[in-house]
PAVO-965291 format. One line per 5 residues: number of its first residue (from 1); their letters; for each residue x, y, z of N, C-alpha, C, CB. Coordinates in steps of 0.1 Angstrom, whole numbers, padded with zeros to 4 digits. Glycine has a CB too. Example, Ala and Ser with C-alpha at 12.3 -4.5 7.8 and 13.67 -1.06 7.14 Angstrom:
PAVO-965291
1	AS	0132/-0057/0078/0123/-0045/0078/0132/-0033/0078/0113/-0045/0090 | 0128/-0022/0071/0137/-0011/0071/0129/0000/0079/0141/-0006/0057
***
This chain:
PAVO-965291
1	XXXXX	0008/-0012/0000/0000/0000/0000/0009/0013/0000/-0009/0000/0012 | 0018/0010/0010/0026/0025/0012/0031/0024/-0004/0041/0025/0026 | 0039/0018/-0007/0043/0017/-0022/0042/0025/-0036/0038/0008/-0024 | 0023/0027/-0031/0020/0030/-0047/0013/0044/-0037/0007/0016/-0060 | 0010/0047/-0022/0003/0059/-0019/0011/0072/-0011/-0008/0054/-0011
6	XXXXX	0009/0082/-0018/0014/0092/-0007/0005/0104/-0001/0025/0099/-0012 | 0007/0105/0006/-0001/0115/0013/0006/0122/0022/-0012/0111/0020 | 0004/0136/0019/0008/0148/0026/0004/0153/0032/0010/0155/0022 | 0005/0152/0047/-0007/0160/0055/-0004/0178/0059/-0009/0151/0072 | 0010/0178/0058/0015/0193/0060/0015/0199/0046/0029/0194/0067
11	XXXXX	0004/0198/0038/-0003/0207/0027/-0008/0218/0030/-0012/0202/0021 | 0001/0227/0033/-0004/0241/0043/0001/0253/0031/0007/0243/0063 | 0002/0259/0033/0002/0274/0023/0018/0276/0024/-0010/0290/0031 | 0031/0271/0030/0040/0266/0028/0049/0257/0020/0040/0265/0034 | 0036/0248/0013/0040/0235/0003/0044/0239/-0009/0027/0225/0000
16	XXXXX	0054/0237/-0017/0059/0241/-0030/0046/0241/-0041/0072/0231/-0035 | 0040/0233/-0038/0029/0227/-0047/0012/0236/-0048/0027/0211/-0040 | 0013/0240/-0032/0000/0253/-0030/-0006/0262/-0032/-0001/0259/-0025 | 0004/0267/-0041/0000/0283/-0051/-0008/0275/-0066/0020/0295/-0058 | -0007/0262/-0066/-0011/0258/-0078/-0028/0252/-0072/0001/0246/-0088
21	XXXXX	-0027/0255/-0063/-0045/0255/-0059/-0052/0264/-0056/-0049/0250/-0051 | -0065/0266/-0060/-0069/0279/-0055/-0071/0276/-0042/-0081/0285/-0061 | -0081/0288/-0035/-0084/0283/-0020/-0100/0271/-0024/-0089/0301/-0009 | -0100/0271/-0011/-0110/0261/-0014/-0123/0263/-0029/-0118/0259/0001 | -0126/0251/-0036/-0136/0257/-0049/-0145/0250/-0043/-0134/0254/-0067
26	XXXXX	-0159/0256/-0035/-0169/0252/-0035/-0178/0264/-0032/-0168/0241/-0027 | -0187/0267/-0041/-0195/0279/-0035/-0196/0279/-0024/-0206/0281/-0038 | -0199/0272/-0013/-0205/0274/0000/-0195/0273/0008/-0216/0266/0004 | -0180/0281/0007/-0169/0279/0012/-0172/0289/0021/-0158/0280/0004 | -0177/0299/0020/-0181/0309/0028/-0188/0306/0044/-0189/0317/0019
31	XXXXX	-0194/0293/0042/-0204/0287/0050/-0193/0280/0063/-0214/0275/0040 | -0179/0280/0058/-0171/0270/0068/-0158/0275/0072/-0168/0257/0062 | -0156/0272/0083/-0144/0283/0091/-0135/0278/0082/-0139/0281/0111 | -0118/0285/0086/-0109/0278/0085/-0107/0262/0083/-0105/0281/0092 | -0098/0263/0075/-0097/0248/0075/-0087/0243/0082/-0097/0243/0063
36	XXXXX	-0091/0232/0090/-0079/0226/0102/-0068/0220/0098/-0084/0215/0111 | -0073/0214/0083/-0059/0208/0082/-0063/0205/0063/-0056/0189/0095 | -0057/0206/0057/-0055/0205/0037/-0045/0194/0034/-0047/0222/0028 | -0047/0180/0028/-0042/0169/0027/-0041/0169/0011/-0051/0157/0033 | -0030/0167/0007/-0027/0163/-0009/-0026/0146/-0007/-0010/0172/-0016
41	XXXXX	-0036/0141/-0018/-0037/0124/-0020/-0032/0124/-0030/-0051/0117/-0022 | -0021/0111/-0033/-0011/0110/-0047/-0014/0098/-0044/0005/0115/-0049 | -0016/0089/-0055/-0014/0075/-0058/-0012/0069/-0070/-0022/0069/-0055 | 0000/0059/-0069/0003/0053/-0081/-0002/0037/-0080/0019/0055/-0084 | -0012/0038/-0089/-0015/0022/-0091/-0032/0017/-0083/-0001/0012/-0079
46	XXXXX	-0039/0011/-0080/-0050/0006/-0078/-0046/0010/-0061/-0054/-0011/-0085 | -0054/0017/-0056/-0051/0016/-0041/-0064/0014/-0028/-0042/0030/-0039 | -0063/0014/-0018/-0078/0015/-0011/-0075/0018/0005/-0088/-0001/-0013 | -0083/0022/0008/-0081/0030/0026/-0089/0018/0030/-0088/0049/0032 | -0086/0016/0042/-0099/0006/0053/-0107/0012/0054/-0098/0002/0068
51	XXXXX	-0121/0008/0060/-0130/0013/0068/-0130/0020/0080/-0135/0006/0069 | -0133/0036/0080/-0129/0045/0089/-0134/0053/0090/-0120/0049/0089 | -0130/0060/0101/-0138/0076/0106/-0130/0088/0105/-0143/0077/0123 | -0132/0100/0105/-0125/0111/0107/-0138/0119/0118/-0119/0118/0091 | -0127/0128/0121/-0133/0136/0134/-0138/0146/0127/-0123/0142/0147
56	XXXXX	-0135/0152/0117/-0138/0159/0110/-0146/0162/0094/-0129/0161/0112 | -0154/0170/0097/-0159/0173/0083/-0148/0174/0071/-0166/0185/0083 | -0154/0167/0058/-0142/0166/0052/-0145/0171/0036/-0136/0151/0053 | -0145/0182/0027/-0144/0183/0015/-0130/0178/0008/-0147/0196/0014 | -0137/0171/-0003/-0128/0164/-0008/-0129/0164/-0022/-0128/0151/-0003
61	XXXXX	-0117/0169/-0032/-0118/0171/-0046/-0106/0164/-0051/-0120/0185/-0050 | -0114/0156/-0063/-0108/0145/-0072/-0095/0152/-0080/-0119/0139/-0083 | -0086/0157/-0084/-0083/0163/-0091/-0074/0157/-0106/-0079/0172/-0082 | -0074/0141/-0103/-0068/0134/-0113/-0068/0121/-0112/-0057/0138/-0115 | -0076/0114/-0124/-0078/0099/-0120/-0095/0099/-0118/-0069/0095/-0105
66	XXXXX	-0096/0087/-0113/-0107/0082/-0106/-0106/0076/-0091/-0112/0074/-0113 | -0115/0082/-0084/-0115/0076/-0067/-0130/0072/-0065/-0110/0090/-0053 | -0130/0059/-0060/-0142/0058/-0055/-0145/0058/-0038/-0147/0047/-0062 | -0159/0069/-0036/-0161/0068/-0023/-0171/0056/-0018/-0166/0080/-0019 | -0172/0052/-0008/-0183/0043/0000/-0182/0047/0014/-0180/0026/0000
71	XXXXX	-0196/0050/0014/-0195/0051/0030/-0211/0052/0036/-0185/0066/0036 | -0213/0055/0047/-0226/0055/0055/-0227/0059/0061/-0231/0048/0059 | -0237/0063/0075/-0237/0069/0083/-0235/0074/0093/-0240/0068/0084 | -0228/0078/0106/-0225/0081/0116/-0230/0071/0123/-0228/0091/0120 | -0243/0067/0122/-0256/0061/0133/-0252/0046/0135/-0274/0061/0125
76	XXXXX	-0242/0042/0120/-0238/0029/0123/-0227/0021/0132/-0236/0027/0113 | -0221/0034/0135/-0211/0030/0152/-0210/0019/0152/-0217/0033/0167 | -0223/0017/0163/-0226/0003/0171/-0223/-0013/0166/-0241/0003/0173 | -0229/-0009/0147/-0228/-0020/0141/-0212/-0026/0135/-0237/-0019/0130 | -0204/-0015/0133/-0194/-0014/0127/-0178/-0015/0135/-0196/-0003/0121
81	XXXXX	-0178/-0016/0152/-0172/-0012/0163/-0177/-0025/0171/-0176/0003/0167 | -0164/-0027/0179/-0166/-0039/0188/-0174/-0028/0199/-0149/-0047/0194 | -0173/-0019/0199/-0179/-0012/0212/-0194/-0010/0206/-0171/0005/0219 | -0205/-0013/0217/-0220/-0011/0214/-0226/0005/0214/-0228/-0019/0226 | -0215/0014/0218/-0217/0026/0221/-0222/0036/0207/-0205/0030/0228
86	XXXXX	-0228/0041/0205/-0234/0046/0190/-0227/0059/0189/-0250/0048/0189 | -0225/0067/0206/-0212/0073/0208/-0200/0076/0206/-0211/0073/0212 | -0195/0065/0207/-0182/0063/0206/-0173/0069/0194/-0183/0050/0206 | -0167/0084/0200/-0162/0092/0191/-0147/0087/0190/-0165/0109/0195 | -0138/0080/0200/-0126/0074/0200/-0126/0062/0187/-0125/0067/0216
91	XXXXX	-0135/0057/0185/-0132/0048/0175/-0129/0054/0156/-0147/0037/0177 | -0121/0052/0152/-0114/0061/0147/-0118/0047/0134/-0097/0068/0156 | -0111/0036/0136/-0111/0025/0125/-0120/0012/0128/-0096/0021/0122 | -0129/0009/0117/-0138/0001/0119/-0134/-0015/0125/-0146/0002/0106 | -0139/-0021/0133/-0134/-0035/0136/-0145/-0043/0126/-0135/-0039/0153
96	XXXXX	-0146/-0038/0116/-0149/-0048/0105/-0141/-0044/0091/-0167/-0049/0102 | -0144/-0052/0079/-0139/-0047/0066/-0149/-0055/0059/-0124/-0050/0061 | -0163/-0052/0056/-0172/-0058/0052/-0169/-0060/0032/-0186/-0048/0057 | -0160/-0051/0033/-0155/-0051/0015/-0151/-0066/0014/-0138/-0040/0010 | -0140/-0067/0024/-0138/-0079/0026/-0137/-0091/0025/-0138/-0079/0027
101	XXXXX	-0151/-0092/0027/-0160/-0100/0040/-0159/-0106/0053/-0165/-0108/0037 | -0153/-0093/0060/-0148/-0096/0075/-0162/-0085/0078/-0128/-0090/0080 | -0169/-0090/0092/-0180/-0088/0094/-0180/-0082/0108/-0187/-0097/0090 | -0167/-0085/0117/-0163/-0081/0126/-0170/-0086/0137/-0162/-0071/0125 | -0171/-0083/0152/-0181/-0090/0164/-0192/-0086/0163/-0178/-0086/0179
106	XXXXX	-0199/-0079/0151/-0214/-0081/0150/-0218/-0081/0139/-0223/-0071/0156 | -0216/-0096/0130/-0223/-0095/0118/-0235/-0095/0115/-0221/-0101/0112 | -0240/-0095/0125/-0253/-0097/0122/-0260/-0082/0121/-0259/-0107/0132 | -0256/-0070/0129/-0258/-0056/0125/-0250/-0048/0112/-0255/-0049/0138 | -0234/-0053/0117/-0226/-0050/0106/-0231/-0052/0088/-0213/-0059/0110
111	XXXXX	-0239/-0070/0083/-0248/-0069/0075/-0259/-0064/0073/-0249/-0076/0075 | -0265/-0053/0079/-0273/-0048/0076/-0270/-0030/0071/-0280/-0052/0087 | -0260/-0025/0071/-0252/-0014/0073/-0257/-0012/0059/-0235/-0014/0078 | -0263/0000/0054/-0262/0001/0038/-0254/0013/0036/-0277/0002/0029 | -0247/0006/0028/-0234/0017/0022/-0237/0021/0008/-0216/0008/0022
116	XXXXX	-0234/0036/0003/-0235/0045/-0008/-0221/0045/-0012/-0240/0059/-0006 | -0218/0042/-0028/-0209/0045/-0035/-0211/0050/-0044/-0203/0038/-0038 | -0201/0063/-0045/-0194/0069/-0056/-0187/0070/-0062/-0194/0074/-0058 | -0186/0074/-0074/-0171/0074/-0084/-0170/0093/-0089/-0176/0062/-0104 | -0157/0095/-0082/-0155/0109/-0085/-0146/0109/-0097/-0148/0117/-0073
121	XXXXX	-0148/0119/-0104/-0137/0121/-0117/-0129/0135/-0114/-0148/0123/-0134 | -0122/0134/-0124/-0112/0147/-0121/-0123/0163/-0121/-0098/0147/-0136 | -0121/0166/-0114/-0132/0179/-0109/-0144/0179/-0102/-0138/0186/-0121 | -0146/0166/-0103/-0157/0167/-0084/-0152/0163/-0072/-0171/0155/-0081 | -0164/0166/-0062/-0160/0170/-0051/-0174/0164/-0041/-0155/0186/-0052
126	XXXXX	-0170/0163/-0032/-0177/0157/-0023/-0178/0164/-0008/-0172/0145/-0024 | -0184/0163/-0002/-0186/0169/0014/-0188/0153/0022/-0203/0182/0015 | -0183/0150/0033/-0187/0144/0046/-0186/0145/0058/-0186/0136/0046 | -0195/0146/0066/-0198/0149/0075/-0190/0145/0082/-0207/0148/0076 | -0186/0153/0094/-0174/0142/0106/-0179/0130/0108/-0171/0147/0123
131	XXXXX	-0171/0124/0112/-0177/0108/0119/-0184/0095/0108/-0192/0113/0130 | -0187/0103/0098/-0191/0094/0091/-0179/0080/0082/-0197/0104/0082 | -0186/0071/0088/-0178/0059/0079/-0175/0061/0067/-0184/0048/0077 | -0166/0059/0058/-0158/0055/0046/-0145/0052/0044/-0159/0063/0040 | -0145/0042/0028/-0136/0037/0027/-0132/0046/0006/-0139/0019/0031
136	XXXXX	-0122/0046/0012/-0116/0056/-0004/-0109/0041/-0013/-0097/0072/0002 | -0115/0040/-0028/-0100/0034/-0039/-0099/0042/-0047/-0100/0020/-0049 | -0084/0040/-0051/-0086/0050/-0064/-0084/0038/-0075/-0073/0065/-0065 | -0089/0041/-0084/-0095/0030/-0093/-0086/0032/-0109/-0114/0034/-0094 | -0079/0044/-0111/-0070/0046/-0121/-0054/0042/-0116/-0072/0062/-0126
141	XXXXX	-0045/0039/-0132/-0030/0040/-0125/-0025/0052/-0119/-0020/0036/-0135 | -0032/0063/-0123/-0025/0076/-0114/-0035/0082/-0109/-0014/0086/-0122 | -0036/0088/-0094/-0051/0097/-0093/-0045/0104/-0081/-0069/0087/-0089 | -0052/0118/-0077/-0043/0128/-0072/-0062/0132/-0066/-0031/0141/-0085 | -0060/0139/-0051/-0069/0147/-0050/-0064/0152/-0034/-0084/0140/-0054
146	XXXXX	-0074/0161/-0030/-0070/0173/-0022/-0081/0173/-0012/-0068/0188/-0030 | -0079/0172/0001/-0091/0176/0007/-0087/0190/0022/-0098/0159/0014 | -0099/0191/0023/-0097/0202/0034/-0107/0198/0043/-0100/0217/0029 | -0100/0194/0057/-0109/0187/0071/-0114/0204/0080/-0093/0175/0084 | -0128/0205/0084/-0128/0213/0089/-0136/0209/0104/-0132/0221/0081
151	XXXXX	-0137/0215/0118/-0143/0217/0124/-0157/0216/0124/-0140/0225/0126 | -0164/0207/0132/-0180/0205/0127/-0186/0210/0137/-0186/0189/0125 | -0200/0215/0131/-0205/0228/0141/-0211/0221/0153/-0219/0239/0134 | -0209/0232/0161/-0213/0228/0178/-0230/0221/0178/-0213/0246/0191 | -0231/0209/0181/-0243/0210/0184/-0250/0199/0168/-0247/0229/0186
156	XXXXX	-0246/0196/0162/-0254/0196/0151/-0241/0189/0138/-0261/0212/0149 | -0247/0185/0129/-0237/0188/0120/-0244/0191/0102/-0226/0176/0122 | -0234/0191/0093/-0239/0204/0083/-0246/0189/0076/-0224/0217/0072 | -0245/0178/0075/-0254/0170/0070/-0268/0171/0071/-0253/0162/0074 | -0275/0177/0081/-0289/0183/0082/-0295/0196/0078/-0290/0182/0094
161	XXXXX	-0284/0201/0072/-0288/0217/0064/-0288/0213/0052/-0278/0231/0065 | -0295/0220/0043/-0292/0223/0030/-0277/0229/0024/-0302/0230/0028 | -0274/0225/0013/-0262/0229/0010/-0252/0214/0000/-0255/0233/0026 | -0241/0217/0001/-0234/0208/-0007/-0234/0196/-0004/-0223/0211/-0007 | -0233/0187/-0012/-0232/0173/-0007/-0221/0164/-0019/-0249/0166/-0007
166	XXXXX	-0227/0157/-0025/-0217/0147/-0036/-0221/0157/-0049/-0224/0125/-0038 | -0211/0161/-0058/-0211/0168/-0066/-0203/0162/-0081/-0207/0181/-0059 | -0207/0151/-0081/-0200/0135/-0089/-0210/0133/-0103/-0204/0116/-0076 | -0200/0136/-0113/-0202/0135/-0125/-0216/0127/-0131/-0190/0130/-0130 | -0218/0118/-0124/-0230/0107/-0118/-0228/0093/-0112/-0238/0103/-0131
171	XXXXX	-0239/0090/-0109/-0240/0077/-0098/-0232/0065/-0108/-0260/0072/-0094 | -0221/0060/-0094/-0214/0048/-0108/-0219/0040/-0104/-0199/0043/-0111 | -0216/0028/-0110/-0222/0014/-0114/-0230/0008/-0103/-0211/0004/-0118 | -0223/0009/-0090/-0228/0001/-0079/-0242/0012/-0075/-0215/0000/-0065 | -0242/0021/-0074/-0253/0029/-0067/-0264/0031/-0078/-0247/0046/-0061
176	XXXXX	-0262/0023/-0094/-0275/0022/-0107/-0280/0009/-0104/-0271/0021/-0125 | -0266/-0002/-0101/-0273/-0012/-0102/-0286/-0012/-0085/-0260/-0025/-0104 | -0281/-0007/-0073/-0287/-0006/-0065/-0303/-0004/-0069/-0281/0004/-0058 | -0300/0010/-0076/-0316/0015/-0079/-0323/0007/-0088/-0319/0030/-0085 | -0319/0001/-0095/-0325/-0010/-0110/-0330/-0019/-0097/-0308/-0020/-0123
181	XXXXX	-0322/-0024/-0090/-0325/-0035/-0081/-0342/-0035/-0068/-0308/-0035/-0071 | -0342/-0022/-0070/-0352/-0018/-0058/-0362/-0012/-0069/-0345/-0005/-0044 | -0358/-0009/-0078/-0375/-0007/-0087/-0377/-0016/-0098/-0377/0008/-0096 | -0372/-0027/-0097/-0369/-0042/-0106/-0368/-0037/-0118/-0381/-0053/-0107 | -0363/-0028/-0122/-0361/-0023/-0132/-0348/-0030/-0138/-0361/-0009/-0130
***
């Protein structure tokens, strides 16, 4: 994995590379403080993250290649985590890999978990909410993209407002065949 991935987490306005980005491109940039931390994603070759969390809200733009997202809800904690706690903000990496088919100490909730995938292309961008599960591939031999983690609002988070969400060229394969599948279409 390390092999074919790099990631830069000190992608700060110091990086040789920085001036060749604008500031964040999403209209509703205005809507979100500072950003805590700006990650440059480089990969060479077919690559894939585990199943995981971040503490933070995360905009995230494709900028070369293809990456596909999967992920689900916050709510799924309990199912996805040896701990029953739905709380449980410490748990950082899932004790399953249902990609897998490692189902972890509760398959029987863990199988029920419905996960959304998408396929970003070079110029979309995506929003997720802190805490929310997902797993990243990048699905080309070379794919590059950039995100910016921010602070999620007190009390709430921006998943329940209107505003940005998956901004993806369209739904790939897995999330048509889904809908074909539920209208027998």
């Amino acid at each position: 994995w390390f092999s074919r991935y790099a990631l830069d987490e000190a992608f700060d306005g110091d990086h040789p590379l920085s001036s060749d980005l604008p500031s964040l491109p999403v209209p509703a940039a205005a809507e979100f403080p500072p950003a805590v931390q700006r990650q440059l994603f480089l990969a060479n070759g077919p690559t894939q993250t585990q199943l995981h969390r971040d503490p933070f809200d995360n905009i995230y733009v494709c900028c070369e290649g293809e990456r596909r997202w999967t992920f689900c809800h916050s709510e799924h904690t309990a199912a996805l985590t040896a701990d029953d706690d739905e709380e449980d903000d410490e748990a950082i990496s899932a004790d399953c890999q249902p990609h897998l088919g490692d189902w972890g100490p509760h398959p029987e909730r863990a199988r029920r978990v419905r996960f959304v995938s998408v396929t970003l292309r070079a110029g979309d961008g995506l929003f997720l909410p802190a805490r929310w599960w997902h797993r990243v591939e990048g699905l080309t031999p070379v794919s590059a993209a950039v995100n910016w983690y921010f602070e999620p609002p007190a009390g709430g988070d921006r998943a329940t407002r209107k505003g940005p969400g998956v901004a993806a060229s369209e739904p790939d394969e897995h999330e048509r065949a889904a809908k074909r599948g539920r209208s027998g279409r």
